[in-house]
PAZAPA-4460 file (N, C-alpha, C; in steps of 0.05 Angstrom, whole numbers, plus 32768, in hexadecimal, padded with zeros to 4 digits):
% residues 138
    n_x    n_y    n_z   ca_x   ca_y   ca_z    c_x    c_y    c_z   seq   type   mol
   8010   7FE8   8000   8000   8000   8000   8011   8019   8000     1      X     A
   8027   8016   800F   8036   8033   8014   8048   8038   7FF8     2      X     A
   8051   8022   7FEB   805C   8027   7FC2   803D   8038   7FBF     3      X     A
   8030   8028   7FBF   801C   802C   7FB1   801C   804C   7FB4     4      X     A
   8014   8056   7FCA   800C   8077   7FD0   802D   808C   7FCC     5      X     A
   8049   806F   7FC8   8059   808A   7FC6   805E   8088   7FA4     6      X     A
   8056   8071   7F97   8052   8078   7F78   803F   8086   7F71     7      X     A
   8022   8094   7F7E   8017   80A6   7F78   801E   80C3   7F80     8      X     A
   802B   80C9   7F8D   803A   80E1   7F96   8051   80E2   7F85     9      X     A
   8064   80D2   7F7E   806E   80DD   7F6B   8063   80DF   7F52    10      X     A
   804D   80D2   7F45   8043   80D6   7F2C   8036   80F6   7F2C    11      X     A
   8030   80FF   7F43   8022   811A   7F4F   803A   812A   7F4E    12      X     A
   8059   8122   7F5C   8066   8139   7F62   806D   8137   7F3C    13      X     A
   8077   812B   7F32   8071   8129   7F11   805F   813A   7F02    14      X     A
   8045   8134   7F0A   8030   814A   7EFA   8036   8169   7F0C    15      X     A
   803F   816E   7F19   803E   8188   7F2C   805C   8195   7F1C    16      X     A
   806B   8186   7F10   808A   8192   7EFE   807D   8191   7EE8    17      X     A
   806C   8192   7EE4   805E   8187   7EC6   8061   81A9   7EB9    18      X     A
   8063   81A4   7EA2   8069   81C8   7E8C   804E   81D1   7E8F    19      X     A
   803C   81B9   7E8E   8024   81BA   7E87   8016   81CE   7EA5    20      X     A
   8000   81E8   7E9E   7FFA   81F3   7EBA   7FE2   81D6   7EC6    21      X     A
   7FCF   81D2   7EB1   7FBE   81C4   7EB7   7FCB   81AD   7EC7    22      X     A
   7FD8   8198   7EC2   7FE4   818B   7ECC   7FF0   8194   7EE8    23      X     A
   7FFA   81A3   7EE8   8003   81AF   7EFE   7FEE   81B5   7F1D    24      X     A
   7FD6   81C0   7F03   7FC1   81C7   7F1D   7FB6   81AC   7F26    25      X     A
   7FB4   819D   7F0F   7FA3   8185   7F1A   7FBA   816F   7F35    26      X     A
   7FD1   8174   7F2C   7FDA   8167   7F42   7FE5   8172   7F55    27      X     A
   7FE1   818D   7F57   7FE7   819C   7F72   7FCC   8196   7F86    28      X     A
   7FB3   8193   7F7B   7F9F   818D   7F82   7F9E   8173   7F8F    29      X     A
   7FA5   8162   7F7F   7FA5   8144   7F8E   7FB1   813A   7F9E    30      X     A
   7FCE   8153   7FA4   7FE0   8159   7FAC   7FD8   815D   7FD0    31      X     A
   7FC4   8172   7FD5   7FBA   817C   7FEC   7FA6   8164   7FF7    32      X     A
   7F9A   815D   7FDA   7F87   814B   7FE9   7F94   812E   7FF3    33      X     A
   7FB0   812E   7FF3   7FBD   810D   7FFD   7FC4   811C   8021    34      X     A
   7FC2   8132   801B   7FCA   8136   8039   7FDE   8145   803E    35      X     A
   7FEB   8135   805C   8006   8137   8065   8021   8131   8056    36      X     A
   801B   811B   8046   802A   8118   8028   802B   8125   801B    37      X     A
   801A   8127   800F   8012   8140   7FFC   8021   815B   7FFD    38      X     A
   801D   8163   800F   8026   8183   8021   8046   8183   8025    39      X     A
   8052   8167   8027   8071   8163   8028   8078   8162   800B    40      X     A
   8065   815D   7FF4   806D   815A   7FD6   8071   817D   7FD0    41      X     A
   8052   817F   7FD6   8057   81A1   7FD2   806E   81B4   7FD7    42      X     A
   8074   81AF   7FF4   8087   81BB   8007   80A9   81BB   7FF3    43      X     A
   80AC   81A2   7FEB   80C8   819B   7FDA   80CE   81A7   7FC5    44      X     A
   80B1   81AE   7FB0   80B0   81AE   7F9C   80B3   81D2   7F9D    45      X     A
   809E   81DD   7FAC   80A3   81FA   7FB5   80C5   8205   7FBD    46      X     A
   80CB   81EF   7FD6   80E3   81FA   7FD3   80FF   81FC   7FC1    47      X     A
   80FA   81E3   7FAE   810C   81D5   7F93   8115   81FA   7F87    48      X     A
   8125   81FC   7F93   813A   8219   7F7C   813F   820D   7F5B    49      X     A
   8145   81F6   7F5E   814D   81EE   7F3F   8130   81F3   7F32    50      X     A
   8114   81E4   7F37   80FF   81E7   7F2D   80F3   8202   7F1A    51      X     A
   80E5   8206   7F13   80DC   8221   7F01   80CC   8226   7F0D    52      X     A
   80CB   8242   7F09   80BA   8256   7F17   809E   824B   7F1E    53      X     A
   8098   8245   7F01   8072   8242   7F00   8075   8228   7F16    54      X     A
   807E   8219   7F1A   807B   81F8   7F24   807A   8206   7F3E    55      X     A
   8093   8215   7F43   8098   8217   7F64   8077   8226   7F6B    56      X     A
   8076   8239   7F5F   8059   8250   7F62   803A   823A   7F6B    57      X     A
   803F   822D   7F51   8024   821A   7F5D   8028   8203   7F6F    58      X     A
   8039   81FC   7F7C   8040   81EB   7F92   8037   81FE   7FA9    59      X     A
   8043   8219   7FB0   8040   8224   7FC1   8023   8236   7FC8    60      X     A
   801B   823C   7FA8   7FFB   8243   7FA9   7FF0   8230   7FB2    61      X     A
   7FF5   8216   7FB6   7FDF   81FB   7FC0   7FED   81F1   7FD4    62      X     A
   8002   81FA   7FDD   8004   81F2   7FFC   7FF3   81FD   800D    63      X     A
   7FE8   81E7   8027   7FD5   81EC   803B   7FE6   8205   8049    64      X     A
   7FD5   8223   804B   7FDD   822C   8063   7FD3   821F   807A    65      X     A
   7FE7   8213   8089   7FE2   8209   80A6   7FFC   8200   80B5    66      X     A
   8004   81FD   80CC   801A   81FA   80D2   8032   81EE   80CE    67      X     A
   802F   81DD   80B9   8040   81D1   80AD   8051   81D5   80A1    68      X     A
   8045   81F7   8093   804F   81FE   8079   8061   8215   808A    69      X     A
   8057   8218   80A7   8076   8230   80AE   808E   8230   80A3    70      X     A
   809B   8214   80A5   80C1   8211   8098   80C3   821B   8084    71      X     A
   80AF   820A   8070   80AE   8218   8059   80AE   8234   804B    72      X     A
   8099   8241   805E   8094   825F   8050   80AA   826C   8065    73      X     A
   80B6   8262   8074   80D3   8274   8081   80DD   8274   8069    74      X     A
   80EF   8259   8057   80FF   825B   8047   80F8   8262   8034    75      X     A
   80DB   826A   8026   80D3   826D   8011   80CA   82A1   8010    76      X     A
   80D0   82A1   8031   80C2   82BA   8034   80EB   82C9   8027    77      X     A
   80FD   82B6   8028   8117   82B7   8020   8124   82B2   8001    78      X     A
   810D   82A8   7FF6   810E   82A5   7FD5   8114   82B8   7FCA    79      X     A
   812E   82AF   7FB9   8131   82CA   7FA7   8126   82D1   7F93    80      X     A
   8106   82C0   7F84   80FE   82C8   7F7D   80E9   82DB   7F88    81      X     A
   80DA   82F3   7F7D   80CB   8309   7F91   80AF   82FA   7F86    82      X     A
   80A7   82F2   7F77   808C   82E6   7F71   8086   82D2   7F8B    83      X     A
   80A1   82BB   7F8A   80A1   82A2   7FA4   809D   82AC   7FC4    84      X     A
   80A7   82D0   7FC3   80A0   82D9   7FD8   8088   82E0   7FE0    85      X     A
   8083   82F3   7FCA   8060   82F6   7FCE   804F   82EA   7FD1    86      X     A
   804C   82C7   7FC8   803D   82B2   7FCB   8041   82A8   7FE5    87      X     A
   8056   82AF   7FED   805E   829B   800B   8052   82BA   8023    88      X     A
   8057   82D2   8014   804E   82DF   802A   802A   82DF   8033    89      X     A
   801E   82D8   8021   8007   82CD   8019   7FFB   82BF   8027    90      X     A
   8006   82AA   8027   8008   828E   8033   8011   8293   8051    91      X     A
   8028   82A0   8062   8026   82AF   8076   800C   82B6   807B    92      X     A
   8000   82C0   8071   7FE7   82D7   807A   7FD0   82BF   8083    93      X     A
   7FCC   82AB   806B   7FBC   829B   806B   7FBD   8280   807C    94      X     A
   7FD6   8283   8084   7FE3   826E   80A1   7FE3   8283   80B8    95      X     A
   7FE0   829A   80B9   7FDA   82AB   80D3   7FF5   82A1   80DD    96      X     A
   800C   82A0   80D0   802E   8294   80E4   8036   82AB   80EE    97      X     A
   8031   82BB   8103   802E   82CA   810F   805A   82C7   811A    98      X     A
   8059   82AB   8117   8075   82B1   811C   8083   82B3   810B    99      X     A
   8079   82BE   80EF   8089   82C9   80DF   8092   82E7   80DD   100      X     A
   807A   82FD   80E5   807E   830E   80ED   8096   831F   80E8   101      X     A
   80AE   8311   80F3   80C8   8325   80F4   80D1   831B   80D7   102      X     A
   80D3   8304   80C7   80D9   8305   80AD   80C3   8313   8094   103      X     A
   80A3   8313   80A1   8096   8324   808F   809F   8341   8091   104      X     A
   80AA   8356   80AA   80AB   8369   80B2   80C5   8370   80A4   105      X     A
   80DB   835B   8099   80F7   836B   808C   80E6   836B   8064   106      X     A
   80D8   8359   8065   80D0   835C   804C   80C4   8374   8042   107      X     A
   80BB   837F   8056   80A7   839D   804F   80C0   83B0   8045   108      X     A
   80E1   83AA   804D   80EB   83BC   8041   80FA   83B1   801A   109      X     A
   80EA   8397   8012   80F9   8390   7FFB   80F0   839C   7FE8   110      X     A
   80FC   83AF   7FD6   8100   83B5   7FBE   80EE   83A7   7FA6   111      X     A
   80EF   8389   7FA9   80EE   8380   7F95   80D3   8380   7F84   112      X     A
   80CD   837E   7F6E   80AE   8382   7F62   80B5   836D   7F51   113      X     A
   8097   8369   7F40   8098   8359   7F2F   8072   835C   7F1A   114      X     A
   8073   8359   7F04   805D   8362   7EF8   8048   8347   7F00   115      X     A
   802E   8349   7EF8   801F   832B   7EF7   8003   8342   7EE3   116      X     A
   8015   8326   7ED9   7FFB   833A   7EC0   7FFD   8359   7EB8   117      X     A
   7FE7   8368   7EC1   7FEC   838C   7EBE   7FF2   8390   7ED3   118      X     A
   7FFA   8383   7EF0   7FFE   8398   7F02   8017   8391   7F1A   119      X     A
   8028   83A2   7F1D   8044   839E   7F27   8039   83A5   7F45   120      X     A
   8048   838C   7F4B   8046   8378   7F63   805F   8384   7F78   121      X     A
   8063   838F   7F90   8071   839B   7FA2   8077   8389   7FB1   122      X     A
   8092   8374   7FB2   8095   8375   7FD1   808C   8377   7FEF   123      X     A
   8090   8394   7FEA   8094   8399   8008   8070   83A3   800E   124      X     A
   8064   83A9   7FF9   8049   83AD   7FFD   803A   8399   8004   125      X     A
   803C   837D   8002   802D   8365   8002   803D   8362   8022   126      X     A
   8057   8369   8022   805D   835F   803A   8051   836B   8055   127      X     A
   804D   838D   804B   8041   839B   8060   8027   839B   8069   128      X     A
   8014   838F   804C   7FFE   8384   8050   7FFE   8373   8069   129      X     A
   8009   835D   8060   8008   8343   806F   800F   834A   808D   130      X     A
   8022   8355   808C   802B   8358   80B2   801E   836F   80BA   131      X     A
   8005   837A   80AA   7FEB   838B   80BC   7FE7   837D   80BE   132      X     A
   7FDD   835E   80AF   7FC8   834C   80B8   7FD3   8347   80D1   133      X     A
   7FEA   833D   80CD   7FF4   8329   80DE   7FEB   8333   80FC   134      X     A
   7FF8   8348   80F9   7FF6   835B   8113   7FD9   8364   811B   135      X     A
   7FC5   8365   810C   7FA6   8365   8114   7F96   8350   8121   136      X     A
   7FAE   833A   8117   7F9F   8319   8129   7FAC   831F   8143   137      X     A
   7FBF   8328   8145   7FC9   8326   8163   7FB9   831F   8182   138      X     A
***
């Protein structure tokens, strides 16, 4: 049984590298729905530097915010990509990781932008967003 469920996680972590977005979504999906497995496929795949952008993006758009995903969005709130930041600061907000706080709070001063679509994406604006939230749950 346990081949069995880790040959379907990798056929998943497979479709989740996939060029393909569809592919991608469908097994980031099936991805959350295996669980605690699942969320460790996500977690690898998000943090994979070698991986491409779009792969890492939809791994981390479909990781569970919930406590699991703290390690992760520490090292991911440290990505040198600024898109991988914005999604993880996101994901912060939506995990309420209140003990991220002091790494959302240096972000409010990053520079970095990035377009999505028509409209350029700030850094430090998503970051300052987020640690009002953060700081309004208190």
């Amino acid at each position: 049984m346990e081949a069995m469920v880790t040959d379907d996680l990798g056929a998943l972590e497979a479709g989740l590298r996939s060029e393909g977005f569809l592919d991608r979504e469908v097994a980031a999906t099936k991805l959350v729905a295996a669980g605690r497995d699942g969320a460790r496929v996500l977690v690898q795949v998000a943090t994979d530097r070698g991986a491409p952008q779009a792969v890492r993006v939809t791994a981390l758009r479909h990781l569970p915010a919930d406590e699991g995903a703290t390690d992760a969005l520490r090292t991911l709130l440290g990505d040198a990509l600024p898109v991988l930041r914005v999604v993880a600061l996101d994901k912060v907000e939506q995990a309420r990781a209140a003990a991220l706080a002091p790494l959302v709070e240096a972000l409010t001063r990053d520079p970095a932008t990035f377009c999505d679509l028509d409209e350029e994406i700030s850094v430090a604006d998503v970051a300052a967003r987020v640690l009002a939230s953060l700081s309004s749950r208190e």
